[in-house]
VOKOL-487850 format. One record per residue (C-alpha): x, y, z; residue in one letter. Coordinates in pm, 1 decimal, decimal comma. Layout:
! VOKOL-487850
<r><xx>X</xx><yy>Y</yy><zz>Z</zz><code>A</code></r>
...
***
This chain:
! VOKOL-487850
<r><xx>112,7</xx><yy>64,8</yy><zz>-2714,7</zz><code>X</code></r>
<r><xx>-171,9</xx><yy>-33,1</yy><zz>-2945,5</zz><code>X</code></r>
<r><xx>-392,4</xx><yy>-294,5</yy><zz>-2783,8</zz><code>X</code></r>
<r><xx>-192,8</xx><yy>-300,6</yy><zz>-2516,8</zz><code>X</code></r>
<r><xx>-331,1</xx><yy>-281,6</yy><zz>-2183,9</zz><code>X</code></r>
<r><xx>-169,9</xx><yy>-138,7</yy><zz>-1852,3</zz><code>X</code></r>
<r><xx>-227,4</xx><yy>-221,1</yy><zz>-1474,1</zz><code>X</code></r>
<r><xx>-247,7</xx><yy>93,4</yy><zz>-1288,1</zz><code>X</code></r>
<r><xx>-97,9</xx><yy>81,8</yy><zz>-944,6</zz><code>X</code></r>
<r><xx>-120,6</xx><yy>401,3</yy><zz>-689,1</zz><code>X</code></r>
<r><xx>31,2</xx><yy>551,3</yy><zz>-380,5</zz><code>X</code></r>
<r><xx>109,8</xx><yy>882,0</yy><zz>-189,7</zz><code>X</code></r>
<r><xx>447,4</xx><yy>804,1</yy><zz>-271,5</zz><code>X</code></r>
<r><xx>721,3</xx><yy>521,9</yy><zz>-268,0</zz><code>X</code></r>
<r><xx>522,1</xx><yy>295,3</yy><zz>-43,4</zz><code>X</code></r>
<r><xx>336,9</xx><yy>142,1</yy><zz>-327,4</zz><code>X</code></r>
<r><xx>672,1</xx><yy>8,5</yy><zz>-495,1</zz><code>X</code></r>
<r><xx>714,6</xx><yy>-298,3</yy><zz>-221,4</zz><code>X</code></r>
<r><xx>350,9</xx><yy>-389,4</yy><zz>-377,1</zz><code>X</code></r>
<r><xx>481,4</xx><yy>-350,8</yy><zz>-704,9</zz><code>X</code></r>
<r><xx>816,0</xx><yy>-562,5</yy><zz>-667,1</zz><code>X</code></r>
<r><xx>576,8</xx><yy>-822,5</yy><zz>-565,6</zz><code>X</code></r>
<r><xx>344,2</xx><yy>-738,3</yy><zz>-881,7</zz><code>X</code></r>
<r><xx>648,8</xx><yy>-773,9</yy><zz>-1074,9</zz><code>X</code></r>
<r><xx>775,8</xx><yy>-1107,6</yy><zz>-938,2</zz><code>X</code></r>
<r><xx>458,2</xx><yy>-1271,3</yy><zz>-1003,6</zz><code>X</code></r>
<r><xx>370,5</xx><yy>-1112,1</yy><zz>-1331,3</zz><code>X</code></r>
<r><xx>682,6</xx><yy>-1051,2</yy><zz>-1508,8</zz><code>X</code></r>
<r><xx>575,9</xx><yy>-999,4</yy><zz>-1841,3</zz><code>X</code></r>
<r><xx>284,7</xx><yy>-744,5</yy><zz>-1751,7</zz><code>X</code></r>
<r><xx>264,2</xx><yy>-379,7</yy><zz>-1777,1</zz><code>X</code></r>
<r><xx>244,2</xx><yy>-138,4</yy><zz>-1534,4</zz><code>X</code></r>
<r><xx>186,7</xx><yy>244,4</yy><zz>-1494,8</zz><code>X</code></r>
<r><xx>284,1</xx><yy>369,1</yy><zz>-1125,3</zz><code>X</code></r>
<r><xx>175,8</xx><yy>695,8</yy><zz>-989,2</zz><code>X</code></r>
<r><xx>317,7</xx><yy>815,3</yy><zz>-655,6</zz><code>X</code></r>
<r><xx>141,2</xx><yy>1133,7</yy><zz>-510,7</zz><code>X</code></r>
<r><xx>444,9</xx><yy>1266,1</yy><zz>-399,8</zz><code>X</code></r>
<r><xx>286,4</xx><yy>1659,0</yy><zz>-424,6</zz><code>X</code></r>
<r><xx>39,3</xx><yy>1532,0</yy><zz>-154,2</zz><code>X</code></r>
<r><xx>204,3</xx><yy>1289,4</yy><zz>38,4</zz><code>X</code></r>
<r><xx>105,7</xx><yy>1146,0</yy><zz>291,1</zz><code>X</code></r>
<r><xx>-237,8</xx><yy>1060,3</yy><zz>276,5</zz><code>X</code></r>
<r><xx>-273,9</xx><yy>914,2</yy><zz>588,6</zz><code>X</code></r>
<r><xx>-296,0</xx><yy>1279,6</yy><zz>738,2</zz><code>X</code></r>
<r><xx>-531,7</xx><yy>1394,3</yy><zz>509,0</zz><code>X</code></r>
<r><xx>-930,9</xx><yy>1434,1</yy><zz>537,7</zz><code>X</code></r>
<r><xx>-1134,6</xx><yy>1136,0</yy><zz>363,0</zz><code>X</code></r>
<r><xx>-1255,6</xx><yy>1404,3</yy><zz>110,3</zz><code>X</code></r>
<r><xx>-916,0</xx><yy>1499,7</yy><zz>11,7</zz><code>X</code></r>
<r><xx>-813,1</xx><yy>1151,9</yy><zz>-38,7</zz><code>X</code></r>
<r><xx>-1062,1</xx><yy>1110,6</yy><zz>-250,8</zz><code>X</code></r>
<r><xx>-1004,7</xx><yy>1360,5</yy><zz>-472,6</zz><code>X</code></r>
<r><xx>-663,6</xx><yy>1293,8</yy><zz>-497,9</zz><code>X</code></r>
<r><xx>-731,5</xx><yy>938,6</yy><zz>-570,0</zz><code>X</code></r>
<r><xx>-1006,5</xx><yy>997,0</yy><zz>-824,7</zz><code>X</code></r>
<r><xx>-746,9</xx><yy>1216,9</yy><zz>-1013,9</zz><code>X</code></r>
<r><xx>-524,8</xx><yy>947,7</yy><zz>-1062,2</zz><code>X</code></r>
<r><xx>-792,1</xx><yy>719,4</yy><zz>-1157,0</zz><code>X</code></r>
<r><xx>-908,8</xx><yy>946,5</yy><zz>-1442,2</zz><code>X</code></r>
<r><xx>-503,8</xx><yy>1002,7</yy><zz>-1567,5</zz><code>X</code></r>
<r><xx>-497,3</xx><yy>585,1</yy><zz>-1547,9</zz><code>X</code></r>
<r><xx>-818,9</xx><yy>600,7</yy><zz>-1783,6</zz><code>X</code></r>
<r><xx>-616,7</xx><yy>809,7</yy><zz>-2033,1</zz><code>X</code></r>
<r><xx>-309,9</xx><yy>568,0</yy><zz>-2016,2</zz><code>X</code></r>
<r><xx>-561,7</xx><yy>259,3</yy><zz>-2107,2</zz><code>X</code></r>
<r><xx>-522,0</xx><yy>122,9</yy><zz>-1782,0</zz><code>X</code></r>
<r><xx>-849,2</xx><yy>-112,1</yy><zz>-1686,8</zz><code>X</code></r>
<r><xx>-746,8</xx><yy>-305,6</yy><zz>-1384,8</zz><code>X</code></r>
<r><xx>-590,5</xx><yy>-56,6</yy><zz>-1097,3</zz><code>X</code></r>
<r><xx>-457,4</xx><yy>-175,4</yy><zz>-805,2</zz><code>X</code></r>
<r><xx>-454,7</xx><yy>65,9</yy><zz>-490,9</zz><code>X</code></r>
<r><xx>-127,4</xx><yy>-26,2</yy><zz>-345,7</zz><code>X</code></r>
<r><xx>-167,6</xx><yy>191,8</yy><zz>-54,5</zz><code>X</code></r>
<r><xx>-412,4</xx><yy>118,1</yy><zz>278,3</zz><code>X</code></r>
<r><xx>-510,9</xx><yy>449,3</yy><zz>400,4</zz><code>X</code></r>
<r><xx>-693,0</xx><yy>504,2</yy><zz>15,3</zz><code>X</code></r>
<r><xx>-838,3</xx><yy>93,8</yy><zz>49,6</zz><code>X</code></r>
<r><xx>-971,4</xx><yy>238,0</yy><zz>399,9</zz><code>X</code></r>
<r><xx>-1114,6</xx><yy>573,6</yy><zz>340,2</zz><code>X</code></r>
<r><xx>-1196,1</xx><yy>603,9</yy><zz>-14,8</zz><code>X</code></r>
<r><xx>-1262,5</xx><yy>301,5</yy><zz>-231,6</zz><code>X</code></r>
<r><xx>-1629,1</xx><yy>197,1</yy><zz>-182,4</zz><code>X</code></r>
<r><xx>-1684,3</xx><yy>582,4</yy><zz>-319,4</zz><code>X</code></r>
<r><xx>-1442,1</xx><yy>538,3</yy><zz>-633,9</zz><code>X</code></r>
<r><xx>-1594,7</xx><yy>150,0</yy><zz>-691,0</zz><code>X</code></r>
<r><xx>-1926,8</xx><yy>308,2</yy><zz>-798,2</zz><code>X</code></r>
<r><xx>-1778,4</xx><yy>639,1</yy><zz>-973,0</zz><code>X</code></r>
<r><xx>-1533,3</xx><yy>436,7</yy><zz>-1182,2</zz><code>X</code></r>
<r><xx>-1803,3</xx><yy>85,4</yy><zz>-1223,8</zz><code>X</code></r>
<r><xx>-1755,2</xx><yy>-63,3</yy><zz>-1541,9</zz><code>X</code></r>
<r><xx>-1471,8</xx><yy>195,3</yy><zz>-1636,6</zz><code>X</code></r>
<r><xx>-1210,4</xx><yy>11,7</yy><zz>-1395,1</zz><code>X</code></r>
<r><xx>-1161,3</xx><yy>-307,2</yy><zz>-1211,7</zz><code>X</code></r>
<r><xx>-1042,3</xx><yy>-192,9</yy><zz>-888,1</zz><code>X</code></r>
<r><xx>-796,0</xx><yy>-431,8</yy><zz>-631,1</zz><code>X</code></r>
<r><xx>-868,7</xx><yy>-259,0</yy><zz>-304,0</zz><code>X</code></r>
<r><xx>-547,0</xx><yy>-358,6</yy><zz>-96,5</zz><code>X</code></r>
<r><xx>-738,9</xx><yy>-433,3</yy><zz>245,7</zz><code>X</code></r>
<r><xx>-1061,8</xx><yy>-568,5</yy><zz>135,3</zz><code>X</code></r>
<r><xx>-841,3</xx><yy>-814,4</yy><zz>-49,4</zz><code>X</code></r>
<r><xx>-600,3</xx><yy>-920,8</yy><zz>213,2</zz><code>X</code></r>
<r><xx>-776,7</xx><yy>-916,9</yy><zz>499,1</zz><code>X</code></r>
<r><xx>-840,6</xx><yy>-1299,9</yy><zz>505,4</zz><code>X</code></r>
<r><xx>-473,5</xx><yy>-1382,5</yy><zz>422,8</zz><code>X</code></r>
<r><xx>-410,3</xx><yy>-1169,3</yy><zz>740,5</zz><code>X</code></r>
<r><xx>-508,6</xx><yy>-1378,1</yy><zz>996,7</zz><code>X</code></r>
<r><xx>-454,2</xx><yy>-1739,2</yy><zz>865,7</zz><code>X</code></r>
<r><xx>-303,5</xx><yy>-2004,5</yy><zz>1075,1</zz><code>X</code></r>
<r><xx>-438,9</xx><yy>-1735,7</yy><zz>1386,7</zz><code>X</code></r>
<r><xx>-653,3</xx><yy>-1907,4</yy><zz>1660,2</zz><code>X</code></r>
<r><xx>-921,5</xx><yy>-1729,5</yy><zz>1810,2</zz><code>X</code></r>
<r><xx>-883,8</xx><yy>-1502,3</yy><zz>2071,2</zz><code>X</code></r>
<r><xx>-497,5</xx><yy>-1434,9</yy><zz>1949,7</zz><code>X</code></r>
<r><xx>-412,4</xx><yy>-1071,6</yy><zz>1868,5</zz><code>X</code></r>
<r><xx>-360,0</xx><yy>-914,4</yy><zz>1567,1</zz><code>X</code></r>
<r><xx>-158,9</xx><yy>-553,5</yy><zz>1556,4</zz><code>X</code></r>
<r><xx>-229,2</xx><yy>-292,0</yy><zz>1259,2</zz><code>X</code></r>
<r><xx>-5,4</xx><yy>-35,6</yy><zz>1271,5</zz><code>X</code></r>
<r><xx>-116,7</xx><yy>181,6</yy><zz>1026,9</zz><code>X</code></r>
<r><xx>-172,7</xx><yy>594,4</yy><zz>913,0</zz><code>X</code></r>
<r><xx>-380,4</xx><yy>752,0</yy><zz>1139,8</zz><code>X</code></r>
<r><xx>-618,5</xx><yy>769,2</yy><zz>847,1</zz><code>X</code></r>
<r><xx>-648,2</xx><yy>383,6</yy><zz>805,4</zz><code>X</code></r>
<r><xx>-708,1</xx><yy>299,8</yy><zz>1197,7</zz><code>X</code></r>
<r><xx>-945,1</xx><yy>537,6</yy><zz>1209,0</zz><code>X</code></r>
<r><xx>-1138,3</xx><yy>391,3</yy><zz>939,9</zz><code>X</code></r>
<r><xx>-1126,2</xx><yy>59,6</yy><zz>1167,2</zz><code>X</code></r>
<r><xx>-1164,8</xx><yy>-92,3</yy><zz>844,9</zz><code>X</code></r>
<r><xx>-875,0</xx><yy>-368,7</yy><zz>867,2</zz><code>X</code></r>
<r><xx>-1097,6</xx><yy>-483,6</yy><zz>1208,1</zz><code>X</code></r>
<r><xx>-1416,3</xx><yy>-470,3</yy><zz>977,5</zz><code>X</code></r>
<r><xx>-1308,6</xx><yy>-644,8</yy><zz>704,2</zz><code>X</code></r>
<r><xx>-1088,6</xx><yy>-940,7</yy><zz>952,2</zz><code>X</code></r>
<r><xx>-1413,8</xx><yy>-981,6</yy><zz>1154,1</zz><code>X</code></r>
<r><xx>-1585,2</xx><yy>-1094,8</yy><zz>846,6</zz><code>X</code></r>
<r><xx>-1365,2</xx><yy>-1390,7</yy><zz>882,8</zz><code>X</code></r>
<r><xx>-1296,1</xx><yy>-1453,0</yy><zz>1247,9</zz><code>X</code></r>
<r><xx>-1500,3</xx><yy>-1235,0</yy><zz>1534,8</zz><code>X</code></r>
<r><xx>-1340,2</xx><yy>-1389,6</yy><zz>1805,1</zz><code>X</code></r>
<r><xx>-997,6</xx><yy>-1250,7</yy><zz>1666,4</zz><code>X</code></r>
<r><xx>-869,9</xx><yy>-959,6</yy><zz>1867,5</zz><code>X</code></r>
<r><xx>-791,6</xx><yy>-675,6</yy><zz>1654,2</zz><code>X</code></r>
<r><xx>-556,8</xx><yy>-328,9</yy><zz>1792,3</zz><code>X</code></r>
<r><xx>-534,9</xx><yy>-51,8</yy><zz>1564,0</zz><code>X</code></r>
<r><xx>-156,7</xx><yy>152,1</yy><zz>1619,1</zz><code>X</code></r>
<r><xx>-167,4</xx><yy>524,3</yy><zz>1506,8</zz><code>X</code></r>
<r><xx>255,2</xx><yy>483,7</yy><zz>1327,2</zz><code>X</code></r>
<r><xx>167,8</xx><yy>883,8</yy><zz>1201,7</zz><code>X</code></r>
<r><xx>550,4</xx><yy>948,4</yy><zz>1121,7</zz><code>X</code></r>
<r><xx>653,1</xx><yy>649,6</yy><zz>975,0</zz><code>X</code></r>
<r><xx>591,3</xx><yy>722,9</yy><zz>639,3</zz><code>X</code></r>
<r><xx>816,5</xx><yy>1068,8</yy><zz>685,6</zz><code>X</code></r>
<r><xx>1109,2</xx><yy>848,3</yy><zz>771,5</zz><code>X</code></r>
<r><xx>1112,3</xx><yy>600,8</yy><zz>464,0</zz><code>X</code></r>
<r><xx>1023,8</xx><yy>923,5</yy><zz>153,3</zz><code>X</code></r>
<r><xx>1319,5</xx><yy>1123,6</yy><zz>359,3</zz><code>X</code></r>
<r><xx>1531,0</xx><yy>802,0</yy><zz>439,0</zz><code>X</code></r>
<r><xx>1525,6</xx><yy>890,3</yy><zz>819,1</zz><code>X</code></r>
<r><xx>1618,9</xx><yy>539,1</yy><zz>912,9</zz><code>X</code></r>
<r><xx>1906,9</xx><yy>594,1</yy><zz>1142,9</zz><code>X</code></r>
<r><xx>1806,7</xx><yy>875,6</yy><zz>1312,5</zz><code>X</code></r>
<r><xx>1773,2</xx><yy>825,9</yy><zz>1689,7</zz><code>X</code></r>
<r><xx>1413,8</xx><yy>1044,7</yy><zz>1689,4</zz><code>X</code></r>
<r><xx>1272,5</xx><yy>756,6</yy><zz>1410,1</zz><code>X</code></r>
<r><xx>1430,9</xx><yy>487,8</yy><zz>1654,0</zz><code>X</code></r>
<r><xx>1228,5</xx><yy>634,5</yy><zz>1944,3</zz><code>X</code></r>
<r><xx>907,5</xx><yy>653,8</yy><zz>1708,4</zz><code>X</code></r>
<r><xx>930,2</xx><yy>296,1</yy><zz>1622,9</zz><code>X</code></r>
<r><xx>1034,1</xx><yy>125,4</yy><zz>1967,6</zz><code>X</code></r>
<r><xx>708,8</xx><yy>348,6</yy><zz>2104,4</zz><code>X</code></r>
<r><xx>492,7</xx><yy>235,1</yy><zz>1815,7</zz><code>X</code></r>
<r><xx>606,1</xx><yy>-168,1</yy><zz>1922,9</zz><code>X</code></r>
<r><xx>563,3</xx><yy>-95,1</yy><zz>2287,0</zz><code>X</code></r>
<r><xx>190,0</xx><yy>-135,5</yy><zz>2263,2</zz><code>X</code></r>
<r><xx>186,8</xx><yy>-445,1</yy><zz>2051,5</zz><code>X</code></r>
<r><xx>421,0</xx><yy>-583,5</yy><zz>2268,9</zz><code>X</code></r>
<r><xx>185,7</xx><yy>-493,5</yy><zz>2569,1</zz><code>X</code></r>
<r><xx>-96,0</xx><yy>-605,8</yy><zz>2415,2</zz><code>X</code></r>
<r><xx>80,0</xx><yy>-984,8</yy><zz>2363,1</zz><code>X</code></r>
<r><xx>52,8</xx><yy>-938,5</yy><zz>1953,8</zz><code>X</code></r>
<r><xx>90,7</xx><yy>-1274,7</yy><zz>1819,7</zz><code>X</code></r>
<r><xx>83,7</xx><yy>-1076,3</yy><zz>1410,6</zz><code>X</code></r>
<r><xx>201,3</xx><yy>-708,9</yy><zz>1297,0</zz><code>X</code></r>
<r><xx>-28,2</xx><yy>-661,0</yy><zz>1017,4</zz><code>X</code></r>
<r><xx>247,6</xx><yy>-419,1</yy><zz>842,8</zz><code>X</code></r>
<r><xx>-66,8</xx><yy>-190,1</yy><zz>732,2</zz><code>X</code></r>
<r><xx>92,9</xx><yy>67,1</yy><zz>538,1</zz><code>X</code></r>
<r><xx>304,8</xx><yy>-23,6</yy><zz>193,6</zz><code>X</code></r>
<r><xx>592,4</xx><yy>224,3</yy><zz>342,5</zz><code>X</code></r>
<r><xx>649,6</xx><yy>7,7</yy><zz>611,1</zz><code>X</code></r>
<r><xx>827,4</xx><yy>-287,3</yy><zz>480,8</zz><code>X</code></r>
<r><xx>1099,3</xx><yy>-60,6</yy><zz>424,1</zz><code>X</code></r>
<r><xx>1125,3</xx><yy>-60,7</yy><zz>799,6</zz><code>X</code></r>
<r><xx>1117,7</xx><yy>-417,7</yy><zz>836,3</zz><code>X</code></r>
<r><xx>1487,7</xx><yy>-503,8</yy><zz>952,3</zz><code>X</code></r>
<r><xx>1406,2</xx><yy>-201,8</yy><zz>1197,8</zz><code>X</code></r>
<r><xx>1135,8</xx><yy>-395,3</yy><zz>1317,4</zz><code>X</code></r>
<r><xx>1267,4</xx><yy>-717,5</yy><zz>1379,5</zz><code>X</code></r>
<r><xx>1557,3</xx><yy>-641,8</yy><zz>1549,5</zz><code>X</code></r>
<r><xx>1359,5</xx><yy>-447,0</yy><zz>1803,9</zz><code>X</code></r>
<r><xx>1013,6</xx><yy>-692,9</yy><zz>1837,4</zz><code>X</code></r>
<r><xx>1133,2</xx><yy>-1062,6</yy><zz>1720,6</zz><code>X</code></r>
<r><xx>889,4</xx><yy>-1229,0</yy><zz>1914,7</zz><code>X</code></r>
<r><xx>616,7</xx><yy>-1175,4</yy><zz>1660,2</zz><code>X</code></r>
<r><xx>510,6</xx><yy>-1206,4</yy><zz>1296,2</zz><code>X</code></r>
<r><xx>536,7</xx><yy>-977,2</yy><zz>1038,7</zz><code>X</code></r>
<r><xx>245,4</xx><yy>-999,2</yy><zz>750,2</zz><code>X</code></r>
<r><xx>370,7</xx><yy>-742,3</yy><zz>473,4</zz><code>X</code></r>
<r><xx>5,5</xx><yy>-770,3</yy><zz>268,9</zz><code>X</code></r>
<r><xx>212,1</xx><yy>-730,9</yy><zz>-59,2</zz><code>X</code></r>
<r><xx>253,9</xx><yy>-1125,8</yy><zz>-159,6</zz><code>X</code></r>
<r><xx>-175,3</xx><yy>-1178,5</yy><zz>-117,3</zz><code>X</code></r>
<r><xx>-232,0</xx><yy>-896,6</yy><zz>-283,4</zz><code>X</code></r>
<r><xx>-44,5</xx><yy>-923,9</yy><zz>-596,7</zz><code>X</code></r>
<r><xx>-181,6</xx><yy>-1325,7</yy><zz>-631,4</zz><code>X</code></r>
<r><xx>-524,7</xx><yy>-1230,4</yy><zz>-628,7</zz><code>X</code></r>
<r><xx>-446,3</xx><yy>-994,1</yy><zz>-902,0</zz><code>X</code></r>
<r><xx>-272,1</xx><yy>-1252,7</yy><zz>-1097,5</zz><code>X</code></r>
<r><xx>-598,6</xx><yy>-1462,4</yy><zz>-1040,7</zz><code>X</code></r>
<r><xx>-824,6</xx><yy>-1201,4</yy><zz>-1148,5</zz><code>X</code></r>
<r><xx>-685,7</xx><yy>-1081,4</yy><zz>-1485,2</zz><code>X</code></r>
<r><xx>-659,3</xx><yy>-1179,7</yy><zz>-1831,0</zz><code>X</code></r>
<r><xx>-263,6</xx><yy>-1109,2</yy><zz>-1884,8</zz><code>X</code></r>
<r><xx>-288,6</xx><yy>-1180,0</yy><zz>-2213,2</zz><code>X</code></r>
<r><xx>-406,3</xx><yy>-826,4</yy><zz>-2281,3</zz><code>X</code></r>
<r><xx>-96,2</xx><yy>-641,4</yy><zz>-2126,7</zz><code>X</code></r>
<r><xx>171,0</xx><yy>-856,0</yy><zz>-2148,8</zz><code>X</code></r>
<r><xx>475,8</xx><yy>-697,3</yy><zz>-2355,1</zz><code>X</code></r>
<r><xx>634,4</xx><yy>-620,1</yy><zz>-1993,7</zz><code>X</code></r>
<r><xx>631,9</xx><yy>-254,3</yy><zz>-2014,5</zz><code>X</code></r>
<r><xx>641,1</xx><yy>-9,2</yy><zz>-1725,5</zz><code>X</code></r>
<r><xx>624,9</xx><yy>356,4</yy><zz>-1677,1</zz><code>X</code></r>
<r><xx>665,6</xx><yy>606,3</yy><zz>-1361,5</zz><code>X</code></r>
<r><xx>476,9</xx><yy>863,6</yy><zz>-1280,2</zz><code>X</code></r>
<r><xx>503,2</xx><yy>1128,1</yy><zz>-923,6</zz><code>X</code></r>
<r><xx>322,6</xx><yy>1505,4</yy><zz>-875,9</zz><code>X</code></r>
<r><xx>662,6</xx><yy>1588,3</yy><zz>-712,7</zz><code>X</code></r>
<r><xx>1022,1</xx><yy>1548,0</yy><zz>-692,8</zz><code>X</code></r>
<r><xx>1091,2</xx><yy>1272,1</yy><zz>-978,7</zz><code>X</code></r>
<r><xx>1476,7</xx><yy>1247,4</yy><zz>-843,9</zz><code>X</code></r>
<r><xx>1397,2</xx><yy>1179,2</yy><zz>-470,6</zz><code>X</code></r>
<r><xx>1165,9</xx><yy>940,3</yy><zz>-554,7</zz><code>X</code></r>
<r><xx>1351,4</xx><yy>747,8</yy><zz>-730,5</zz><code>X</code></r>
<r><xx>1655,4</xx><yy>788,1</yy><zz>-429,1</zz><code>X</code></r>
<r><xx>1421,1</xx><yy>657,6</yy><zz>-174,9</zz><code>X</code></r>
<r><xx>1265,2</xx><yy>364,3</yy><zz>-392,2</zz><code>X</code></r>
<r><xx>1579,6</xx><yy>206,4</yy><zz>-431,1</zz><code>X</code></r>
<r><xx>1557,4</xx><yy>-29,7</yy><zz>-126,7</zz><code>X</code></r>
<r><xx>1236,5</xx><yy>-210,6</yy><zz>-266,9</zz><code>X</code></r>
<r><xx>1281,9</xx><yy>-134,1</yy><zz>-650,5</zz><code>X</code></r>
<r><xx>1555,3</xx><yy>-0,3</yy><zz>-863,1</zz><code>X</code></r>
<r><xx>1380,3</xx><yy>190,4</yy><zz>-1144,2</zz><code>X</code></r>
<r><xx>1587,1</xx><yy>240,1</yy><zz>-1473,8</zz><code>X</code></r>
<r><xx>1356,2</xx><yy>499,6</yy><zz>-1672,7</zz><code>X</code></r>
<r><xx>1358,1</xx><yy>810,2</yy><zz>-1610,4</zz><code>X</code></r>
<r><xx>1036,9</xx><yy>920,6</yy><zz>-1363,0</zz><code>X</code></r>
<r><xx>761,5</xx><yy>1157,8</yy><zz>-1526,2</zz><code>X</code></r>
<r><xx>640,8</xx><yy>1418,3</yy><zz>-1299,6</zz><code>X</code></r>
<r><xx>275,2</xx><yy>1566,8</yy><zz>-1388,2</zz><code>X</code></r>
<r><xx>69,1</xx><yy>1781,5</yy><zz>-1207,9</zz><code>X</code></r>
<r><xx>-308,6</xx><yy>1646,7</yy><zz>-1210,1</zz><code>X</code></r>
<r><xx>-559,9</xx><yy>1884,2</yy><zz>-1125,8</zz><code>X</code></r>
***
């Protein structure tokens, strides 16, 4: 589209779409280009180095698709790789780190000394970077990182009913349970898709899906006046038709999914 401008938003896979739909719902009229890593899902396994490659190679295909604001709808790339891209891609993009950006939003209406659970890619809690960047905001807040390595296998292969996912999760919500979590910090865009899961097995607790604070401050930080004909296009490295399968529980696409293979 001439003139027209795109937001960019990534993931490893279908986890971003939940960030999307809430893109969407605030932004109607916008255009978006989504790019799901499918080929190298998931990235929460992965070395930092890798991640950053993989990530700067969708930042450079966003560049040729005149995107100029991006907004990395996936945690484990906010943790481990976006204070390298923010100087490699300064003044080319305008770059809405999904952490840095919620981390505030996280904790409101929290009083100190409650506790705050992350479960999260083993990637991400590593980083510790969810505790670095709530700390800016409340020190006395106590912050547990929970290693959910497996979660994001059972939402791109739709493993939701199967007894060894049910065992995964109830383990994963042991320890926040143990550790008297007052907030699940759902730290991972593929996790929403387990929400219902969740509830029905911890209901004693809140769920903060970081989607909703993310996609105002984008709202807030753009000119939509430049990309506002309400286009969208969909791009994966792999498997175009399973994608699309497993997106449908947070966003039915229509058009048909591109698959490219970046270098």
């Amino acid at each position: 589209m001439i003139n027209q401008e795109y937001i960019g938003v990534l993931d490893s896979g279908v986890g971003g779409l939940s960030v999307l739909s809430e893109l969407k719902s605030q932004m109607d009229s916008a255009n978006f280009i989504y790019f799901g890593d499918t080929k190298n899902m998931p990235y929460g396994t992965k070395t930092t180095e890798e991640i950053f490659e993989y990530t700067k190679n969708i930042l450079n295909f966003f560049l040729e698709k005149n995107v100029k604001n991006v907004v990395f709808a996936c945690n484990t790339t906010s943790a481990v790789a976006y204070d390298r891209l923010k100087i490699e891609f300064n003044n080319k993009l305008n770059i809405f780190p999904l952490i840095q950006s919620v981390a505030s939003c996280a904790i409101d209406g929290l009083k100190d000394d409650d506790c705050v659970a992350i479960m999260a890619t083993k990637a991400t809690i590593n980083s510790k970077k969810y505790e670095e960047e709530i700390k800016k905001y409340n020190e006395k807040i106590k912050v547990i990182g929970i290693d959910c390595t497996g979660f994001v296998e059972i939402v791109e292969n739709r493993l939701y009913q199967e007894q060894s996912s049910l065992d995964l999760i109830e383990e994963k919500l042991k320890i926040a349970k143990e550790n008297n979590a007052k907030r699940i910090v759902l730290g991972c865009t593929h996790y929403p898709y387990l929400l219902d899961i969740l509830k029905k097995k911890f209901q004693q607790v809140e769920y903060f899906n970081p989607a909703q604070a993310l996609a105002k401050k984008v709202k807030n930080s753009i000119d939509l006046t430049k990309c506002n004909q309400g286009e969208m296009e969909f791009f994966v490295s792999k498997n175009p038709d399973e994608f699309k399968l497993s997106a449908k529980t947070f966003f039915d696409i229509k058009k048909d999914v591109q698959c490219i293979n970046l270098k």
